[in-house]
C-alpha positions in Angstrom: -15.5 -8.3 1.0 -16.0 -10.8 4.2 -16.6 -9.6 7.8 -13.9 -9.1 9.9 -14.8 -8.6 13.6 -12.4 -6.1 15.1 -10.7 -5.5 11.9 -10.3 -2.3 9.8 -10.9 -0.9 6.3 -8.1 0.6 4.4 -8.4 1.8 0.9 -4.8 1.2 -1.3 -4.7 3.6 -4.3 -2.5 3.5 -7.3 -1.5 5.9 -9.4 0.4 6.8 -12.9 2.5 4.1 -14.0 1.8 1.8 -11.2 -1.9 1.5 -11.4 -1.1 1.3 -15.0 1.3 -2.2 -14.7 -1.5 -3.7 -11.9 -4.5 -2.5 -13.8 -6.6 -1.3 -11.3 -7.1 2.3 -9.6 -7.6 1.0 -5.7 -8.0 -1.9 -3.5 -10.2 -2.0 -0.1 -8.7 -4.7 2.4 -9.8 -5.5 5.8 -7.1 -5.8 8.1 -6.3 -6.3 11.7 -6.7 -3.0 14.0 -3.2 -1.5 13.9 -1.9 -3.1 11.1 1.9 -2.3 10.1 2.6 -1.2 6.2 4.6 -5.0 5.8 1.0 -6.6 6.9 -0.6 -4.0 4.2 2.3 -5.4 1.5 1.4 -9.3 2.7 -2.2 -8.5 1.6 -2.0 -6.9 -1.4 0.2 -10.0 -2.4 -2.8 -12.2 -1.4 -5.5 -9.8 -3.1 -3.4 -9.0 -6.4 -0.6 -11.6 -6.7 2.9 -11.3 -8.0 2.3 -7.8 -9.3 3.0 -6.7 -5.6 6.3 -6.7 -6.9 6.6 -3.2 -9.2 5.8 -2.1 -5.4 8.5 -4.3 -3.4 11.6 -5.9 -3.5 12.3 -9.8 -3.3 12.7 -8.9 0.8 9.9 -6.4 0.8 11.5 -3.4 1.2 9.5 -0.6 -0.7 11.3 0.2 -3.9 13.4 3.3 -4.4 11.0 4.7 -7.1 7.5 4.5 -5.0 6.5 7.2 -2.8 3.7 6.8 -0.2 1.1 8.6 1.1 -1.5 8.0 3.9 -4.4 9.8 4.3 -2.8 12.9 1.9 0.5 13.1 4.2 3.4 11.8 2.6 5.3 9.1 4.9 9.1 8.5 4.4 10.3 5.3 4.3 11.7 5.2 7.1 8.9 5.8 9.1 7.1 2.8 7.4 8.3 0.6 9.6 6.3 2.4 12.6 3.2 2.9 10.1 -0.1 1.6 11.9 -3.0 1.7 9.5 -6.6 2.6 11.4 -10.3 2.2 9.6 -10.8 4.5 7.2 -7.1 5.2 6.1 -6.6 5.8 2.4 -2.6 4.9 1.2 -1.4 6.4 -2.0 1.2 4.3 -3.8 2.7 6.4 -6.5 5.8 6.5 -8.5 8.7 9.0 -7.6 8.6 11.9 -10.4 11.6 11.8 -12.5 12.5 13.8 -15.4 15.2 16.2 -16.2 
């Protein structure tokens, strides 16, 4: 993990099916102070690659099936698009239940 002057720490975690198609429990990025959940997405592409993609569409709208979380409080997706991420925030990525 490089210095980043100015910059935050935010802890991505994955869970059930999704950490089980990336194959790995969490990632720590550094990002810019007030980062938006798009900058998040952008990189996660950079730090995991293509598998990015069981999270987001071709555009990278979050998929219908993932449900997210910071710091324990679920956020809808509409309120993504206002998200700003601060030092220390954890994000949960984790797949919608389903069953019947």
């Amino acid at each position: 993990m490089t210095h980043n002057p100015g910059g935050v720490s935010v802890k991505v975690r994955f869970y059930a099916s999704l950490r089980d198609r990336l194959g790995i429990d969490e990632k720590t990025l550094l990002l810019d102070k007030n980062s938006s959940f798009a900058f998040l997405i952008d990189e996660l592409r950079e730090a995991i690659g293509e598998g990015v993609n069981v999270l987001v569409d071709k555009e990278g709208s979050l998929r219908g099936n993932v449900a997210v979380s910071v710091n324990n409080k679920i956020v809808g997706a509409s309120e993504l698009t206002k998200l700003k991420l601060g030092d220390g925030d954890t994000v949960a990525l984790m797949p919608l239940p389903s069953g019947g």
